[in-house]
C-alpha positions in Angstrom: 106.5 66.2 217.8 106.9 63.4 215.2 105.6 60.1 216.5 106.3 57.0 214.3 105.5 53.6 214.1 107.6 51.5 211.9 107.6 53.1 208.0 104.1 55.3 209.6 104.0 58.6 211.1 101.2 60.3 212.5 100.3 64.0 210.7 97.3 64.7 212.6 95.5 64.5 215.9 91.8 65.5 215.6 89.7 65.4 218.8 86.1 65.6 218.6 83.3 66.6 221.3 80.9 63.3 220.1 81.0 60.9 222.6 80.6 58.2 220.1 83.4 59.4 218.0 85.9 61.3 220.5 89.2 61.0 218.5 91.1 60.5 215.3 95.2 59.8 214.3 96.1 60.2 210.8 98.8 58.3 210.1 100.8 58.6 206.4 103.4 55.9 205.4 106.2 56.0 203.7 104.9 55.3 200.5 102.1 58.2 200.5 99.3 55.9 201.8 97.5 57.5 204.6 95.3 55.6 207.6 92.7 56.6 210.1 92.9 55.4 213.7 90.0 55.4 215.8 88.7 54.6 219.1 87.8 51.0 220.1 90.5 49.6 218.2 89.4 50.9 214.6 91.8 51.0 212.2 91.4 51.8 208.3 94.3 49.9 207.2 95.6 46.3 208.0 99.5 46.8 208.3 98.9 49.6 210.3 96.6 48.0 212.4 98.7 45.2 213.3 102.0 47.4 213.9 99.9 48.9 216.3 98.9 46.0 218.1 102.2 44.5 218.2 103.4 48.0 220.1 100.8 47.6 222.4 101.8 43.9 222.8 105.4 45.3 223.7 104.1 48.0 226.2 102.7 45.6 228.2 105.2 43.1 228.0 107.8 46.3 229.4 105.2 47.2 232.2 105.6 43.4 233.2 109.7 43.5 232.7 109.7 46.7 234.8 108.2 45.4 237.6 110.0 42.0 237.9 113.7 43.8 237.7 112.4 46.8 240.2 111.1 43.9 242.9 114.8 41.9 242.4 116.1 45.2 242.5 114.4 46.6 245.7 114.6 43.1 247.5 118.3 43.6 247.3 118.3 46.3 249.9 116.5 43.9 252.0 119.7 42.7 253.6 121.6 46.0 253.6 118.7 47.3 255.5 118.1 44.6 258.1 121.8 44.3 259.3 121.9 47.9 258.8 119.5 48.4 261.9 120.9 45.7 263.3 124.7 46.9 263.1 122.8 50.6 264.3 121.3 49.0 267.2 124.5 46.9 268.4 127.0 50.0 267.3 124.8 53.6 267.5 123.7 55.6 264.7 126.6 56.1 263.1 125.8 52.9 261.1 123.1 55.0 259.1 126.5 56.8 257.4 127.3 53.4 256.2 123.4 52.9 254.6 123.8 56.2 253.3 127.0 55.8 251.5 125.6 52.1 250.3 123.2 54.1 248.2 125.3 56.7 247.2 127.7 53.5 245.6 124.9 52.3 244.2 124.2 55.0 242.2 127.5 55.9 241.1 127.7 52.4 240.0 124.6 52.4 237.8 125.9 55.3 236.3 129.6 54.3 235.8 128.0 50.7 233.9 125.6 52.2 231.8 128.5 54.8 231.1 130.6 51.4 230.0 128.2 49.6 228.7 126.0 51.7 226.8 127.3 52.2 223.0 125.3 55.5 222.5 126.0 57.3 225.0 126.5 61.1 223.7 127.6 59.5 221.0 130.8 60.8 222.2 134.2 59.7 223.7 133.6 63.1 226.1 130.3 62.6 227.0 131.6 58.9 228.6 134.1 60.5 230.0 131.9 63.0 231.8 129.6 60.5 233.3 132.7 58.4 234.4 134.1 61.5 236.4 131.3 62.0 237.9 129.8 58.7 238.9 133.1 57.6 239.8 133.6 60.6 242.3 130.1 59.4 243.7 131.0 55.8 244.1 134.3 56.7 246.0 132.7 59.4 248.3 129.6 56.5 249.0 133.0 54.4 249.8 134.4 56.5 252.3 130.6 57.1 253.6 130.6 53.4 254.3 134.6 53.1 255.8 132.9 55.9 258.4 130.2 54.4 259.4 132.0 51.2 260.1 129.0 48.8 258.7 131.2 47.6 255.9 130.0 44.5 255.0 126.9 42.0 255.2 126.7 38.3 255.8 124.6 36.1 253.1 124.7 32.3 253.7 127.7 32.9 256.5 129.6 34.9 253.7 130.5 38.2 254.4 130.4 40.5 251.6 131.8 44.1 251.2 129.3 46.5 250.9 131.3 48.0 248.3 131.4 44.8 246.6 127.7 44.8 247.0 127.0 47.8 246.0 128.6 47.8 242.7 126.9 44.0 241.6 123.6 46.1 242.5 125.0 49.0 240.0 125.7 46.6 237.2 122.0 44.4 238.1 120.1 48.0 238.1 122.3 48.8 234.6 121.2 45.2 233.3 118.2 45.5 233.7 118.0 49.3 231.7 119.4 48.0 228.6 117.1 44.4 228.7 114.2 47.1 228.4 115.8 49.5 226.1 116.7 46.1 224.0 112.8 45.2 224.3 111.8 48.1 223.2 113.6 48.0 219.7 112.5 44.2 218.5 
């Protein structure tokens, strides 16, 4: 395991039974210089000391990105789920296929952007094209799922939209919001 923080990387973990003292990092840099981390914050050199603060600075900041994009994220099936037991109450159950195909287009569609959109996947041309296939078989059986269950569409603001439609602007939100964090996590 080879854990590294900027030009440092951490040679050692040393765990003591004191309770005053309970643990130690060695970290060497680049150059040959070598640091101590400690409990409470402790630190034996400044560049170090600061490179880890500023990654605990961005850990935080990602906890507070993750939660903002998974509540936009999860209110979005707000709607789908209300006229969803609405359209199953007025129609019967079959209306639940149509839910159940909504989520299964979702997915495919998360997949099928970050498939698009993501320059290192694989690393390969096949490994795109892989994801694609399959993702893209998802999104069209969650598409037929939803044509069965005849609950095709929702109404926002008097506008009907296609869950399909929906569905795939969910996909490319959920995709989004992946690479802002991956993106955070490199500056």
């Amino acid at each position: 395991m080879c854990i590294r923080i900027g030009d440092w990387q951490i040679i050692q973990f040393i765990d003591y039974e004191d309770e005053e003292w309970s643990y130690e990092h060695i970290y060497r840099h680049a150059d040959g210089r070598e640091a101590v981390v400690g409990p409470g914050g402790y630190c034996s050199d400044p560049d170090l000391s600061w490179l880890l603060h500023r990654h605990e600075r961005k850990k935080k900041q990602m906890a507070r990105i993750t939660i903002a994009t998974s509540i936009c994220l999860n209110a979005a099936w707000l709607p789908v789920g209300i006229q969803g037991l609405q359209q199953c109450l007025a129609t019967g159950w079959i209306a639940l296929v149509s839910v159940l195909g909504y989520a299964i287009c979702c997915l495919g569609a998360y997949g099928i952007w970050n498939a698009l959109m993501l320059p290192d996947y694989k690393n390969s041309w096949k490994g795109r094209a892989q994801m694609l296939l399959i993702c893209g078989s998802l999104f069209a059986a969650g598409s037929g799922l939803i044509a069965i269950g005849n609950f095709t569409a929702i109404t926002l603001g008097g506008i009907r939209v296609p869950l399909v439609l929906t569905s795939s602007v969910l996909g490319l939100a959920g995709s989004l919001a992946y690479r802002w964090r991956q993106m955070a996590l490199i500056t």
